[in-house]
DRENVEX-807355 format. One record per residue (C-alpha): residue number from 1; x, y, z; residue in one letter. Coordinates in steps of 0.05 Angstrom, whole numbers, plus 5000, padded with zeros to 4 digits. Layout:
NUM/X/Y/Z/a;
...
This chain:
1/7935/7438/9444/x;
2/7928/7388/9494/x;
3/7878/7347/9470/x;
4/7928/7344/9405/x;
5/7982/7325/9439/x;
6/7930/7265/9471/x;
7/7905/7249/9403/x;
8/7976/7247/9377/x;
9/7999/7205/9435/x;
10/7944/7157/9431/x;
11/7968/7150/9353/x;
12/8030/7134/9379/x;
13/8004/7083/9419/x;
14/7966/7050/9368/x;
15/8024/7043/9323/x;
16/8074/7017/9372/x;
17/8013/6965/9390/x;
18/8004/6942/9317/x;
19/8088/6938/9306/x;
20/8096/6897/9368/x;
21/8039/6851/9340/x;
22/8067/6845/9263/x;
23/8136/6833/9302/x;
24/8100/6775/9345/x;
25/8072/6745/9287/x;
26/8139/6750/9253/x;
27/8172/6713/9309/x;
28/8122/6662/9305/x;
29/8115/6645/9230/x;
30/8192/6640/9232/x;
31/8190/6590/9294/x;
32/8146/6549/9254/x;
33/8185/6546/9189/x;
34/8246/6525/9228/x;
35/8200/6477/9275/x;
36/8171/6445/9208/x;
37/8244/6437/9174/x;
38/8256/6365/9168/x;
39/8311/6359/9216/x;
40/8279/6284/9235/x;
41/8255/6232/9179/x;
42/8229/6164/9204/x;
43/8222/6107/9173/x;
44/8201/6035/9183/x;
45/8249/5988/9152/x;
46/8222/5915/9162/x;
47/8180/5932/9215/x;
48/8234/5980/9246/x;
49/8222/6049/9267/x;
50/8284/6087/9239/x;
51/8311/6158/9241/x;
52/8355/6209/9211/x;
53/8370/6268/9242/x;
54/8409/6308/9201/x;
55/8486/6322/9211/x;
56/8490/6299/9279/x;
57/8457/6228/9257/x;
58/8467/6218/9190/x;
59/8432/6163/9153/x;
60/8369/6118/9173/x;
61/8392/6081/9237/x;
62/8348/6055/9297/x;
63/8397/6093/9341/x;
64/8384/6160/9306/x;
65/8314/6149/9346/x;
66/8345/6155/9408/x;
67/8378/6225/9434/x;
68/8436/6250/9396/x;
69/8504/6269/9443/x;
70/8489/6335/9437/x;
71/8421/6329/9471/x;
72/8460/6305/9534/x;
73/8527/6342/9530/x;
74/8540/6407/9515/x;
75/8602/6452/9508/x;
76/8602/6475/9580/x;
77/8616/6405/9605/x;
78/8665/6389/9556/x;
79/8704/6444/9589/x;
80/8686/6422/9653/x;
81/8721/6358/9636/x;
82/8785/6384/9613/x;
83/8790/6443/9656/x;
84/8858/6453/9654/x;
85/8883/6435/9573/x;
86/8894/6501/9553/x;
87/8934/6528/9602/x;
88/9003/6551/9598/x;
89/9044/6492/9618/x;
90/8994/6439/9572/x;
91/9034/6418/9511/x;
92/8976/6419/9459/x;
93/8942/6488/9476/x;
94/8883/6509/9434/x;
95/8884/6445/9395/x;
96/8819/6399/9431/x;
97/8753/6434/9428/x;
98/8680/6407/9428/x;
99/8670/6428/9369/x;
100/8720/6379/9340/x;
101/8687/6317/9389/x;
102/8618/6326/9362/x;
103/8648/6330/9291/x;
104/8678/6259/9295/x;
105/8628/6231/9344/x;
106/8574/6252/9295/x;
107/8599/6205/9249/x;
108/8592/6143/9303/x;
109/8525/6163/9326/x;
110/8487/6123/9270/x;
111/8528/6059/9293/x;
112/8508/6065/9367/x;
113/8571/6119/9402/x;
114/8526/6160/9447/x;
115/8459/6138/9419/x;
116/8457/6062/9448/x;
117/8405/6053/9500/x;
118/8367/6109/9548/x;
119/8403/6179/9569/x;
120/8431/6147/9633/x;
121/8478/6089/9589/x;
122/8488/6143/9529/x;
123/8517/6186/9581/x;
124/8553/6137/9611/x;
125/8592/6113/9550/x;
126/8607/6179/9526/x;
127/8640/6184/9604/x;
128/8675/6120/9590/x;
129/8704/6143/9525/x;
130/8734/6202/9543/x;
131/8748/6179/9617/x;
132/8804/6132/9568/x;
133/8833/6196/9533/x;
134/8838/6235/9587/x;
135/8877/6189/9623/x;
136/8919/6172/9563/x;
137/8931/6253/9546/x;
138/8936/6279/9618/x;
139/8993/6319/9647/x;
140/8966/6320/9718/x;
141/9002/6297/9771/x;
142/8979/6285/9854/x;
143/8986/6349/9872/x;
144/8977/6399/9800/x;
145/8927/6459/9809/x;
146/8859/6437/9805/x;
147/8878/6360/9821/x;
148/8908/6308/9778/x;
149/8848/6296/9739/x;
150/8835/6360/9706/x;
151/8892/6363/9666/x;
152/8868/6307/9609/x;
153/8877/6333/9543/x;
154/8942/6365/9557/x;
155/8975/6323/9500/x;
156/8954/6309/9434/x;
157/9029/6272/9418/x;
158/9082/6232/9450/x;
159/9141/6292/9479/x;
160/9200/6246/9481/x;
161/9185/6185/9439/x;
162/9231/6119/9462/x;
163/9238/6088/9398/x;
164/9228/6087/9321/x;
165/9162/6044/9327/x;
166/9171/6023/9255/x;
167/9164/5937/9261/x;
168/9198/5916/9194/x;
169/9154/5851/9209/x;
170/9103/5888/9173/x;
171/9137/5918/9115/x;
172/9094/5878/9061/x;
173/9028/5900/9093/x;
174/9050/5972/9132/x;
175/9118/5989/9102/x;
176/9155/6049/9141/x;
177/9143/6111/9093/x;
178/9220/6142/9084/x;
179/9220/6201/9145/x;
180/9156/6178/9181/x;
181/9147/6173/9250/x;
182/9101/6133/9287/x;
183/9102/6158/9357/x;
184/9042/6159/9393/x;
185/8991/6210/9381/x;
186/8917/6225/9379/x;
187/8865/6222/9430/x;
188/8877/6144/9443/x;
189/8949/6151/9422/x;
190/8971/6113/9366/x;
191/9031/6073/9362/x;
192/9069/6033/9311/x;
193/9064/6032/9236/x;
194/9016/5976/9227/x;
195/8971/6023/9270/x;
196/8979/6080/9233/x;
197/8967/6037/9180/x;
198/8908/5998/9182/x;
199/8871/6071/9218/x;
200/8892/6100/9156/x;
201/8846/6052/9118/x;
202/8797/6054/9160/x;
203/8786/6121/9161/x;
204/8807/6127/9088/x;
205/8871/6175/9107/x;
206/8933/6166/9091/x;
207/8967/6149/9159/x;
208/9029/6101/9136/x;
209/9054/6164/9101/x;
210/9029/6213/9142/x;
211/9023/6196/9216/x;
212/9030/6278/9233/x;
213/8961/6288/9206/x;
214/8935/6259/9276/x;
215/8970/6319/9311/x;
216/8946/6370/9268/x;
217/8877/6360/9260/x;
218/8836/6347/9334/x;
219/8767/6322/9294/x;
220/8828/6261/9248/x;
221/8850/6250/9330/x;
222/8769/6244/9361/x;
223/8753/6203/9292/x;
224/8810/6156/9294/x;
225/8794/6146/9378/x;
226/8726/6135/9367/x;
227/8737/6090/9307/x;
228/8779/6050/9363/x;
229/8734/6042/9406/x;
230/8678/6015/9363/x;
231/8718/5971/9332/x;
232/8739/5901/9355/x;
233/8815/5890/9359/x;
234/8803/5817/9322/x;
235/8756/5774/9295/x;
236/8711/5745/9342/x;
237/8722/5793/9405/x;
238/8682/5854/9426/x;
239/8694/5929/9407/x;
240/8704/5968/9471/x;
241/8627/5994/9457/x;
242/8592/5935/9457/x;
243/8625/5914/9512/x;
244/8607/5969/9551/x;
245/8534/5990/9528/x;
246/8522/5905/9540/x;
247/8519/5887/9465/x;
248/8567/5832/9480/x;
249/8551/5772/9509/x;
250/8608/5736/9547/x;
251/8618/5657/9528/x;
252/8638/5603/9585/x;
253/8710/5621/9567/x;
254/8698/5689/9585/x;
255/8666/5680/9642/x;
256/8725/5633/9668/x;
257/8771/5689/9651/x;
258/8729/5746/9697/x;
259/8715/5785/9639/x;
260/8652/5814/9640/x;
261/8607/5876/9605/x;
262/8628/5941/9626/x;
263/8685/5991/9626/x;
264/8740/5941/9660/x;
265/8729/5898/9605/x;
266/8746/5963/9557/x;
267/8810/5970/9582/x;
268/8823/5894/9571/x;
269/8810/5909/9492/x;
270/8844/5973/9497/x;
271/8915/5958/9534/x;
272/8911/5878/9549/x;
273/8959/5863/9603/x;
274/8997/5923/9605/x;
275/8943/5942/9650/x;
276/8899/5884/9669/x;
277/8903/5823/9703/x;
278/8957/5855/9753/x;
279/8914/5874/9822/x;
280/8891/5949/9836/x;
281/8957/5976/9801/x;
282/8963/6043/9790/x;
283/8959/6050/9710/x;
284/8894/6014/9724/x;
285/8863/6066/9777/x;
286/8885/6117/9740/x;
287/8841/6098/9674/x;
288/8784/6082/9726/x;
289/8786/6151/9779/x;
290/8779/6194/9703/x;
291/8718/6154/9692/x;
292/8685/6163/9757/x;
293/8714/6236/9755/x;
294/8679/6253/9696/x;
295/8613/6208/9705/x;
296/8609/6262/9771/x;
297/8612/6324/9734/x;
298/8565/6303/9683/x;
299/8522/6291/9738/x;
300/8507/6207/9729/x;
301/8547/6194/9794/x;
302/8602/6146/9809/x;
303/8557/6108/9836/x;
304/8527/6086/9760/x;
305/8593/6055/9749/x;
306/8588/5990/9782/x;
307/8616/5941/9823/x;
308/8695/5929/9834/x;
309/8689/5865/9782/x;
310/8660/5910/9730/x;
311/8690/5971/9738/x;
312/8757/5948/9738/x;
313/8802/5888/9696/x;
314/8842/5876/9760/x;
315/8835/5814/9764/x;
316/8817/5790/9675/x;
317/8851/5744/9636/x;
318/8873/5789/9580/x;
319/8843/5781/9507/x;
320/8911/5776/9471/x;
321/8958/5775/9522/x;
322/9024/5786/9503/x;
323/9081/5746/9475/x;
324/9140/5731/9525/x;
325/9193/5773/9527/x;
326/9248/5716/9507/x;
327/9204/5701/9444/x;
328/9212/5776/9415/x;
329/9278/5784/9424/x;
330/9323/5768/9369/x;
């Protein structure tokens, strides 16, 4: 009976053994078929190596070479970032995910959002970007739980708009659609018609007529942000991105005017001098302490951000400065 019960056991054995090795070979034969699905094609293109990584990096592009955002960033520090946007008291609660960043900077990635240069600069613009809509979306305050820069993404819309923002100047080009407003919203908030307008076409969506679409849909609001920043404001002047990743190279002119590569020179082509050109002022500080917040908890360091004349516009003549106040005025 007992030597049964051995035999019977040593059957057992066996059989477990050869299971756990079918199993193992199971789990390796299906590594490999996912390992050998295409997810990267290269290509040279006159004498360039180029890449296409799938979704994420979409269509041959040198930068599709380089690591994608997702490499770098992942979900948890997204919502190390903004901490504090679904809370209670935040006015756009369970509206900004990840999920909806990647989405829209997926599209960018083949033109150079996140995939220009090494790890160290890709990480650094991607700090940049949002270090602009989180100061532009935050409801923090000096002394709100977790500190004043956790709360960015606590918006996605303007609460109390101060005005119609429909300029009748435009009517030919951007007319005012009948019940539309054009308060600010998105991650970058939008403002004005002609805005609305000429985003619309840009991202093929019908803005003019329906500028609510930024405020219901979080990937529209990363898209249209992104599409911002990588896009000069006129002819002949840099997109926020190439002025930051170093694509741009400053003329005499610019030079004269203290403008140089870097994220100071991003809030020139963003706001102009409503923030720039004015000293250390606060709306200023506040753009640049998000930056440096977020370049520390994704672990580059405020350190990588540069010196004062980079890092800041404080002292920059401003791209398009703006027209006097006796000249608008009718």
């Amino acid at each position: 009976m007992g030597v049964y019960s051995d035999k019977r056991m040593d059957l057992k054995i066996a059989f477990i053994g050869c299971l756990m090795v079918v199993l193992a070979m199971a789990v390796i034969a299906s590594t490999e078929d996912i390992s050998s699905t295409p997810t990267l094609r290269v290509k040279k293109v006159k004498g360039k190596k180029m890449c296409d990584k799938g979704w994420e990096c979409k269509g041959l592009s040198i930068y599709c070479c380089n690591l994608t955002i997702t490499d770098y960033f992942q979900t948890y520090q997204f919502e190390n970032l903004f901490t504090k946007r679904n809370t209670p008291v935040a006015h756009a609660v369970g509206f900004w995910d990840y999920h909806s960043f990647i989405t829209a900077a997926a599209l960018y990635e083949p033109l150079g959002f996140g995939t220009t240069g090494g790890k160290l600069m890709q990480m650094k613009e991607v700090a940049a970007f949002l270090g602009h809509v989180g100061s532009k979306t935050t409801c923090g305050y000096g002394v709100a739980t977790g500190g004043p820069l956790a709360w960015g993404l606590c918006y996605n819309k303007e609460m109390s708009p101060s005005q119609s923002y429909c300029d009748d100047f435009f009517k030919y080009t951007y007319p005012c659609a009948p019940g539309a407003e054009y308060y600010g919203r998105g991650a970058l908030p939008i403002y004005w018609n002609y805005n609305y307008g000429s985003t619309g076409e840009a991202l093929k969506v019908d803005l003019l007529n329906h500028p609510e679409h930024i405020e219901q849909n979080a990937t529209l609001a990363f898209q249209a942000a992104i599409w911002r920043w990588m896009t000069p404001i006129k002819k002949g002047q840099p997109s926020s991105h190439d002025a930051f990743v170093g694509n741009w190279k400053p003329t005499k002119n610019d030079t004269l005017a203290k403008r140089f590569p870097g994220f100071g020179t991003t809030m020139n082509i963003l706001y102009g001098d409503s923030v720039c050109g004015q000293g250390d002022v606060d709306s200023m500080n506040n753009i640049v302490s998000h930056y440096q917040y977020y370049l520390d908890l994704m672990g580059v360091g405020r350190e990588e951000a540069g010196p004062h004349e980079v890092l800041t516009c404080a002292e920059q003549l401003p791209f398009n400065p703006s027209a006097p106040k006796s000249a608008s005025s009718s």
